[in-house]
N, C-alpha and C positions, 0 to 999 in steps of 0.2 A: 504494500500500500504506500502510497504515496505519505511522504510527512514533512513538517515543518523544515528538518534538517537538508532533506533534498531541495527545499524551494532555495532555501539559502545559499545553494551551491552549483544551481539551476542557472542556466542561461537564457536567459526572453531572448525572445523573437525580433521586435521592432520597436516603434513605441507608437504613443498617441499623434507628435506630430512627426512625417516622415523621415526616415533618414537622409545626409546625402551621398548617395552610393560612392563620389571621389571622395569623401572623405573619408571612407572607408577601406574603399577599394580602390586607393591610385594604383597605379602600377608604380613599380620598385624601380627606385631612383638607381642609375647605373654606375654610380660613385659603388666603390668597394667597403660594405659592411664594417661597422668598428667592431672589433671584438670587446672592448670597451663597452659599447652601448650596447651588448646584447649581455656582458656580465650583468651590467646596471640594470636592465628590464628586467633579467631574472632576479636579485636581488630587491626589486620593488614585487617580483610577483607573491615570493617568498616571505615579505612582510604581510603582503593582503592574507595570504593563508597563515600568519600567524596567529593577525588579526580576528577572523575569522573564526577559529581555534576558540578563542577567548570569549566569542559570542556566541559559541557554540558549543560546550564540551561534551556532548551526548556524539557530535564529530569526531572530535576526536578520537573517542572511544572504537567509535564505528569501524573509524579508519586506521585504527591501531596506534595512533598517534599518543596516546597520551602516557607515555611514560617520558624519563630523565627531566630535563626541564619543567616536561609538562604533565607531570606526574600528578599536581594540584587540581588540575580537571580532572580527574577521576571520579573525586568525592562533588562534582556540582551536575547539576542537570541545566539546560539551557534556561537563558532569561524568557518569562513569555508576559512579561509586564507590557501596558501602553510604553511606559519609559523605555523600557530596551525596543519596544519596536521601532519607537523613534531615533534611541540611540543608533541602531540598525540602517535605519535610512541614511542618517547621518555620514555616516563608515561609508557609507558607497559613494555620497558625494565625494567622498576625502578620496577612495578610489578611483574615481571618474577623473578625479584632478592629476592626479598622481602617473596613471597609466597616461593620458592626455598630454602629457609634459615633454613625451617623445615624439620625434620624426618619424612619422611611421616608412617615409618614403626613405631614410635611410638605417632601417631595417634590413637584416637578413631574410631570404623568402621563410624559413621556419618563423621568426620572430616575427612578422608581420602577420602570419596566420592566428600567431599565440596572441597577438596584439587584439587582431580583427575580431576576436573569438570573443575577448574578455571584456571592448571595448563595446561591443557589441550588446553584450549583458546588462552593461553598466550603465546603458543610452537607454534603455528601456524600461530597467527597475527604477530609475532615477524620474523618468519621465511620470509611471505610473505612482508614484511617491507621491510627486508634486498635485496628483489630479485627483487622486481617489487616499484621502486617507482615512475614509474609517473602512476600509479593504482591508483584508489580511494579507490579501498577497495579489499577483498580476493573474495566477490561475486558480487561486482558491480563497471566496471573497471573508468563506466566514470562522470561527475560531472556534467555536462548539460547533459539531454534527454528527450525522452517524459515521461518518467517514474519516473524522477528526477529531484534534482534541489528546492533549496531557494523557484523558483518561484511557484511550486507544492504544497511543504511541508508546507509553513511558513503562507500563506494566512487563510486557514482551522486549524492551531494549533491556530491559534490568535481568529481565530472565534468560536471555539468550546473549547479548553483549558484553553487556558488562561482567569480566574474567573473577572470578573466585579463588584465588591459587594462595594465598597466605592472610595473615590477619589484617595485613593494610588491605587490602581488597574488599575484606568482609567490613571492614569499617566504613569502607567508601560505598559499597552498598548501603549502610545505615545512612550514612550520610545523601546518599540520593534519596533513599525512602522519606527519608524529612523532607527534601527538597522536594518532591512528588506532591504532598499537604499545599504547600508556596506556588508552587508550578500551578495546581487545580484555581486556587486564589487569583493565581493572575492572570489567568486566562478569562476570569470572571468579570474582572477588571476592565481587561478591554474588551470583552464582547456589553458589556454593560454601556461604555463607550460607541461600539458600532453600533449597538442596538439606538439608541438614541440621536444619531445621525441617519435612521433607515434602512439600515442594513441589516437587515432581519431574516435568519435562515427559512425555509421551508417549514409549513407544521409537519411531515411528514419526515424531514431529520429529524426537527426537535425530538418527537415523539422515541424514533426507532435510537438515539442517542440516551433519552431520559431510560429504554430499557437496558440499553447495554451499563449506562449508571448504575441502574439498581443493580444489575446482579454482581456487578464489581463490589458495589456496597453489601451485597447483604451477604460476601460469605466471609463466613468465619474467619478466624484468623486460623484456624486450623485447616481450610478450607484456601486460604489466597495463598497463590503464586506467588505475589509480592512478600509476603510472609514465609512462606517453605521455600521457596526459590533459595537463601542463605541460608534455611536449616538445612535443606538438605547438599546442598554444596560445600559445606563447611565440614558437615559429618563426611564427605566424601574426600576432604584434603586433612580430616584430621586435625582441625583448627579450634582449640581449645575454645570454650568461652557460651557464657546461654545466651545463642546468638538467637533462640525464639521468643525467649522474654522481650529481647530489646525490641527484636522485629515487629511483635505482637504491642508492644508500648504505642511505639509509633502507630501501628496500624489503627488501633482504637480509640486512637485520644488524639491523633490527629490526620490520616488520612480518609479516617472514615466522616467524619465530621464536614470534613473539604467536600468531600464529594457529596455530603447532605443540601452544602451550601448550591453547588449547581445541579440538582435534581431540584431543589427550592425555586432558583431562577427560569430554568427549562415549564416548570408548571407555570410560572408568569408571565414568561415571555411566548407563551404558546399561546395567550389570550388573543395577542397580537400578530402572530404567523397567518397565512393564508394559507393556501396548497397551490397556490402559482410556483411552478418550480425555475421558471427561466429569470435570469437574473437582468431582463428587459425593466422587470417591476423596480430595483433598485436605482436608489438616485444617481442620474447620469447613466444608467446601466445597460444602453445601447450603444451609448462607446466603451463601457467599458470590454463591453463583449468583443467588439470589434480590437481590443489592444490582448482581448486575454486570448483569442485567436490568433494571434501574431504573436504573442507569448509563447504559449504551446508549438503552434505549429513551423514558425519561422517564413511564414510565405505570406504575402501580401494579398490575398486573393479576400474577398469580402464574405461574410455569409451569405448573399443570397447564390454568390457564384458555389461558394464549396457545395450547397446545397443540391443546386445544378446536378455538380458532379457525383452528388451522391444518388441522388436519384437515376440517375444515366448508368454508373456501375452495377445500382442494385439490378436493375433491367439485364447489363449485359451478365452479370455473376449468375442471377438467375437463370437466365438461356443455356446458358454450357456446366450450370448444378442440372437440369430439367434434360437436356442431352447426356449426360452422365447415367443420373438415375435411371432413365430409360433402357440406357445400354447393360443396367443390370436388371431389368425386368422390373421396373417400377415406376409404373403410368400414369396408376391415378390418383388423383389430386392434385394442388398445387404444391409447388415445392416445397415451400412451409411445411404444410402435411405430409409429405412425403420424409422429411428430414426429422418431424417429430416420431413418428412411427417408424425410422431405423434406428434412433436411439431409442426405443423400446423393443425393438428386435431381440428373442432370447439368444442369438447367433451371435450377437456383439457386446453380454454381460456374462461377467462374472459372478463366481457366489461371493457372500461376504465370508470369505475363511482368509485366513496368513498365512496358507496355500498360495491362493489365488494373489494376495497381494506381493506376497515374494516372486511369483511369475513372474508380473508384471514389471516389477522393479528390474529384474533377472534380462527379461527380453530386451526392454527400454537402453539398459545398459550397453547389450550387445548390440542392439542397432547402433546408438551411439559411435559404440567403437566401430562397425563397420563406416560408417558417416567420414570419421575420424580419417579411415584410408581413404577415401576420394577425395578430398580434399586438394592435396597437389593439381589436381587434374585444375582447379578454377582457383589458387590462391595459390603466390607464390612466397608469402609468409603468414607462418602458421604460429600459432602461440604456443609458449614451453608448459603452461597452465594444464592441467586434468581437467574434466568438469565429470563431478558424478550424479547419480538421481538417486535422490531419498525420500526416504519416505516422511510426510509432515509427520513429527511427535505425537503421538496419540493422545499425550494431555493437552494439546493446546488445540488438535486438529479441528472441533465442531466450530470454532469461531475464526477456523482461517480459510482463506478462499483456495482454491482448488488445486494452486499452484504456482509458487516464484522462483525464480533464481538469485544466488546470491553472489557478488564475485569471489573471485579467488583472492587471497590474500596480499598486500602489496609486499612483503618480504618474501610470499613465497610459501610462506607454511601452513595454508589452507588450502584448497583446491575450491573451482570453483563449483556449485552445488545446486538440483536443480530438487524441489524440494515440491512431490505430488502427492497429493489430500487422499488418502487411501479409507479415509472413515467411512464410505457406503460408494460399493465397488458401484451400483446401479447407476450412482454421478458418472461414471467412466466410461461408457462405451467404446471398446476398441479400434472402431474405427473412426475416434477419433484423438488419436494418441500421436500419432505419428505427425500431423503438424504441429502439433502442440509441441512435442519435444524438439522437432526443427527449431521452432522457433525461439524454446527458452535453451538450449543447446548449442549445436551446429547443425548449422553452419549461422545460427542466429545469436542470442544476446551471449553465449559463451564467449563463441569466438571474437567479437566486436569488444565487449567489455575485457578481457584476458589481453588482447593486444593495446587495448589501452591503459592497461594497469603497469605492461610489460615495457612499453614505450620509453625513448627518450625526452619523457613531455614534464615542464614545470609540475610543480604538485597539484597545481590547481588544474590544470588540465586533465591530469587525472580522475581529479574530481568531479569534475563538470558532468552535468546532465541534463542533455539536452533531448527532448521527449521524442518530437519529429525526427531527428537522426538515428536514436536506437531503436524507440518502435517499430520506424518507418524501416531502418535494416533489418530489424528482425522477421517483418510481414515480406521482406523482399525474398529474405532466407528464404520462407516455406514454400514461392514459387520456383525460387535457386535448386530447391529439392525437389520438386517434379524436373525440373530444363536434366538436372544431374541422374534421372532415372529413378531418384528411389520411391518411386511408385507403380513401376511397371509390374508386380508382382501383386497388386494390391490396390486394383478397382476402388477398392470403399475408402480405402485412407486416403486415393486421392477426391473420391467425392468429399470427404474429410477436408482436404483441403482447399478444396472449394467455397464449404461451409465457412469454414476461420475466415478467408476473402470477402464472404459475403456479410458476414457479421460487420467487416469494418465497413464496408462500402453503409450500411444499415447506420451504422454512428454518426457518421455526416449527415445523416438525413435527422436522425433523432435530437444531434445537439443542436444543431441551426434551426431543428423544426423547434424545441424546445426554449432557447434563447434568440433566434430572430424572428420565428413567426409566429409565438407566444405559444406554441399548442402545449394541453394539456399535459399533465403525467399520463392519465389514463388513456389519450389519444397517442402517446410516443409507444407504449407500451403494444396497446393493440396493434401499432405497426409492427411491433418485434415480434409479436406473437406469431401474424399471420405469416411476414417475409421470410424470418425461419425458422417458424415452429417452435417454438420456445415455450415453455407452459408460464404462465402466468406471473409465478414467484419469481425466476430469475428474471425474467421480461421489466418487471418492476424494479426488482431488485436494482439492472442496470441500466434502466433510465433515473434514476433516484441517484447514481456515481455519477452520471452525468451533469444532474441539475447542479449539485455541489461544486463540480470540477470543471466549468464553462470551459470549452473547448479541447479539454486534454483527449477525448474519445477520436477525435479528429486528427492527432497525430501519427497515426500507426499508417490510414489509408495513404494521407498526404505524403508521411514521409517516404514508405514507399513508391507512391507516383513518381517523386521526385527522384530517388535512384532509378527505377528506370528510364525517367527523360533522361537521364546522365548516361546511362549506358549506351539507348540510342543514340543520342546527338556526339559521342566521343565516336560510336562506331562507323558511324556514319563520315564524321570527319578525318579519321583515320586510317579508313577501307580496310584493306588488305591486311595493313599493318597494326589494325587493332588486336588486342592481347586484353582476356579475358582477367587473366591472374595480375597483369597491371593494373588494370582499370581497379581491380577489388581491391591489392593493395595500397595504391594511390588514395581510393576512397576512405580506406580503414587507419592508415599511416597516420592521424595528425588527430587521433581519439573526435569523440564528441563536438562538434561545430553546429550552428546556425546552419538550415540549407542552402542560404545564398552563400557563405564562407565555404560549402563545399561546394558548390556551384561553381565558383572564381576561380579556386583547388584544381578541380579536374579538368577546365575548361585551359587550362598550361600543360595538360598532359602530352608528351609526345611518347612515338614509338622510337624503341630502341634496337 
């Protein structure tokens, strides 16, 4: 799931008023590079990620950063006061100055990409600061919802992040568990704040958030993760000390109380929520939708056009899902219905046994690794990284979604890890496993994010996450994996991948129908129903991600359109002499960018 810590490290798209493309995009002055100035830019990059570190230490942690120096962020959890979000904006002006202060025209070509990249971020969040402040963010306006929120985010980083290995550890767990009480406070704070400028979530977050509240609140301390999470890690390293008394202190005299306080506010402010889900109804919230699409997606293109284009995809996706089906004996109905009733097919489920779920782990793997050999054939650098497929944890599995990937380690000593929901095999139909693992895998966000962890890139470029560039790779992957064959054996995983295609093409039409043409929850929903059979609860489920996250649904379809205009127009320009493992290389070479920064990138590709 998306969260606070990634939007801070998140690159926007554009901003409210246009960029100018020469100032971003001269071409590079033919005076010879100072090595000088390229010490010096990385040395100011190096401060911003200090910086950044300090505003963030739940970052830190993430990113393994926080030991020797930065050992002290351990024990905090990030600011999420009005004051720090301001302090926050602040930081980025001082950035915006700072990066600004160089020639970008005598730049070296790496430094000017790193430049383009960061400069680029900081023109956008700067702009959207200035226009919308009682916003949370450029893609996600509000601070409590079902999707968001301390109470979402901070339980699961304390359980899975944050390291347990001696008694300063476990202390710094205490010490976040307090910070946790603080964190729920200040989030209160400013949404108290936005709420009184208009900005006001859905009653339909509210609502599905005020449950996920209660039942953090009401289990026991014998009962909370946040509470046994240190008992039982402690007892597992041998680490003297009644770390349940203290855990359980805390939990009842002051985290529980915190989170009384906004289940209290959630009933109040729900007086005043609607069920308008498009954030059209919020103040200014026709441009803002328009900047938060250019946030997410990095392309210029308007909503009523993405819309266009969704609607035009769904049409051609469906045509060759409806020619597919057919070619396995499956005529009638529409394709929706056809697509709901082969995910009911007993041909394509497993039973619920740890049988069945080690199969699948077991298979998923080996494809993998077969995946792993093809590769040279379309990429002529491969990343030194593993990625393996796990199974989500069975204690946490009923409240996490079906499936993510995590990177690999930037030292080196994790692998990267692709982590599938095995709690009720009947979610899985098998034939639809095989884009799915493309996509969170290889030749998708494995290989993409492992070559950018692996890279010779500033640290913040590492960092960087840009929505339209990885999503948009990842959704390109699963067509890379039909072009590379591996579906010749396997009719239904590629109607499977068909499906996934059509899902996105389906998000452009729901988020712009949602946020530009005001429709309904219940009207976006029924389109997801019928276009691909979806039953009801998920259907809702994922126009509800949507309302909250104005435009991020929208960067998976774009950003893949966008790698393949780059592929044609390179190949096209290149004829004969185009090279398939260049082109991916090239592409993949310089991590996470803005689509126009990779547009300018490729568009100096020559053959060799």
């Amino acid at each position: 799931m998306l969260t606070r810590r990634q939007l801070l490290w998140s690159a926007a798209a554009s901003a409210a008023v246009p960029l100018c493309p020469r100032a971003i995009f001269a071409a590079p002055a033919t005076a010879t590079p100072s090595a000088d100035l390229s010490t010096a830019l990385a040395a100011t990059f190096d401060r911003i990620v200090d910086r950044r570190l300090l505003f963030s230490p739940e970052s830190a942690t993430s990113y393994g950063l926080d030991s020797g120096s930065r050992a002290k962020l351990r024990a905090l959890l990030d600011d999420r006061s009005l004051a720090g979000r301001e302090a926050l904006r602040r930081n980025n002006d001082l950035e915006l100055k700072e990066v600004r202060a160089f020639d970008r025209t005598k730049l070296s070509p790496a430094d000017a990409i790193n430049y383009d990249t960061i400069v680029y971020a900081l023109e956008v969040q700067t702009r959207a600061s200035e226009r919308f402040k009682a916003m949370d963010s450029a893609g996600a306006p509000y601070v409590i919802y079902q999707l968001g929120g301390a109470y979402r985010n901070v339980p699961d980083f304390l359980d899975r992040q944050h390291k347990i290995e001696n008694r300063a550890d476990a202390e710094a767990y205490l010490s976040r568990l307090q910070g946790f009480a603080k964190a729920l406070d200040q989030e209160l704070e400013t949404e108290r704040h936005d709420v009184a400028a208009g900005v006001i979530p859905p009653n339909f977050a509210l609502e599905k958030a005020r449950g996920q509240l209660k039942v953090l609140r009401d289990q026991s301390a014998a009962q909370s993760p946040l509470v046994q999470s240190v008992v039982r890690r402690t007892a597992e390293q041998n680490i003297a000390g009644d770390w349940n008394a203290q855990a359980t202190d805390l939990y009842t005299k002051q985290i529980q109380p915190a989170l009384d306080r906004q289940i209290a506010w959630i009933d109040g402010t729900r007086k005043k929520a609607t069920a308008d889900a498009g954030v059209w109804k919020l103040p200014d919230g026709e441009a803002y939708y328009e900047l938060a699409l250019k946030y997410w997606n990095t392309v210029s293109l308007s909503a009523d056009e993405i819309h266009k284009v969704g609607l035009d995809l769904v049409a051609e996706l469906s045509s060759a899902a409806d020619k597919d089906l057919r070619a396995q004996g499956l005529s009638a109905g529409t394709v929706g219905q056809r697509l709901a009733a082969l995910s009911k097919d007993p041909r394509f489920l497993l039973p619920n046994t740890d049988e069945s779920r080690a199969k699948v782990l077991a298979d998923l793997n080996a494809m993998v690794a077969k995946v792993n050999g093809l590769l040279p054939k379309c990429f002529g650098r491969l990343p030194q990284s593993t990625v393996e497929i796990r199974r989500v944890p069975p204690t946490i599995e009923a409240g996490q979604s079906l499936g993510y990937y995590t990177p690999p380690a930037m030292d080196g000593s994790r692998p990267g890890a692709y982590y599938l929901n095995l709690r009720d095999m009947k979610e899985l139909p098998t034939w639809k496993l095989r884009s799915v693992t493309y996509h969170e895998t290889l030749p998708g966000h494995h290989l993409q994010l492992a070559l950018q962890t692996e890279a010779s890139l500033p640290m913040i470029r590492k960092m960087s996450f840009y929505s339209a560039y990885m999503e948009g790779w990842a959704l390109y992957a699963e067509q890379l994996a039909d072009e590379m064959g591996l579906y010749a054996d396997d009719p239904f995983g590629r109607i499977g991948c068909l499906g996934q295609q059509l899902q996105r093409a389906v998000r452009l039409v729901l988020d712009t129908g949602l946020h530009r043409k005001r429709w309904t929850r219940e009207r976006a929903a029924r389109y997801a129903m019928d276009t691909l059979g979806d039953p009801e609860g998920i259907a809702t489920t994922e126009v509800e991600r949507y309302a909250v996250w104005p435009g991020q649904a929208c960067a998976y379809m774009l950003g893949k359109l966008t790698w393949l205009k780059l592929r044609e127009s390179t190949r096209t320009r290149l004829g004969a002499q185009f090279d398939l493992r260049e082109f991916h290389d090239a592409g993949l070479a310089s991590g996470a960018v803005p689509l126009t920064v990779l547009e300018n990138t490729l568009s100096g590709l020559q053959a060799t």
